[in-house]
C-alpha positions, -999 to 999 in steps of 0.1 A, spaced: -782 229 -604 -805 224 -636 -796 197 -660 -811 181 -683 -803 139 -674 -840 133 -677 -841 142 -714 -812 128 -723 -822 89 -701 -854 93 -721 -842 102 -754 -823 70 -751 -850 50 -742 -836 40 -705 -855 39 -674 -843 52 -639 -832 16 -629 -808 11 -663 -793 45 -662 -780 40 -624 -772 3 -634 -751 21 -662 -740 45 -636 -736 25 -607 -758 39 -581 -789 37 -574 -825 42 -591 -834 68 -563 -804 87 -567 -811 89 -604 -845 104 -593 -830 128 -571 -807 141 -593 -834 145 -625 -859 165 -598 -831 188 -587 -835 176 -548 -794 164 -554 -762 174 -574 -742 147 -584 -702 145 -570 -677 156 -597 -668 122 -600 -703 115 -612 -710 144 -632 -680 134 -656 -690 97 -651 -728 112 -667 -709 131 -689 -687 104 -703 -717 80 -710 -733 105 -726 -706 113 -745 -711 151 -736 -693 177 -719 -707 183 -682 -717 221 -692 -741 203 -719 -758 183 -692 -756 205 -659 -757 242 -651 -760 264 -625 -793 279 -610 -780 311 -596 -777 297 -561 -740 292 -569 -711 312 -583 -713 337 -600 -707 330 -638 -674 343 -651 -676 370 -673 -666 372 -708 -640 398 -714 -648 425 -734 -640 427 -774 -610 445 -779 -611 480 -789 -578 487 -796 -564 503 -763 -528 493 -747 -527 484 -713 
């Protein structure tokens, strides 16, 4: 999963250690989770989320290991189903 936690820790000026202080785990899984090697639970991601004050699409991603995207539907062009 690609996100973008590094840029937003830094934009506010927090280290590794004060973001999983904030976050309540640990400076290594902080790390992991910035260089890709872990995604966060869903109970972190909206915990990240939350203190970011952002929706979890804004911060995470998928990388095209996952599921498939969902595909828009198509503009309507005036036919009955």
């Amino acid at each position: 999963m690609i996100n973008r936690l590094r840029e937003l820790r830094t934009a506010r000026g927090w280290s590794q250690g004060e973001l999983a202080g904030r976050l309540g785990v640990s400076r290594q899984t902080v790390n992991a989770i910035e260089t890709e090697k872990y995604d966060p639970s869903l109970p972190l991601a909206f915990t990240i989320a939350g203190l970011f004050t952002l929706a979890i699409e804004d911060i995470f991603r998928p990388n095209g290991s996952g599921a498939a995207p969902v595909a828009a539907r198509p503009a309507d062009r005036g036919f009955v189903d």
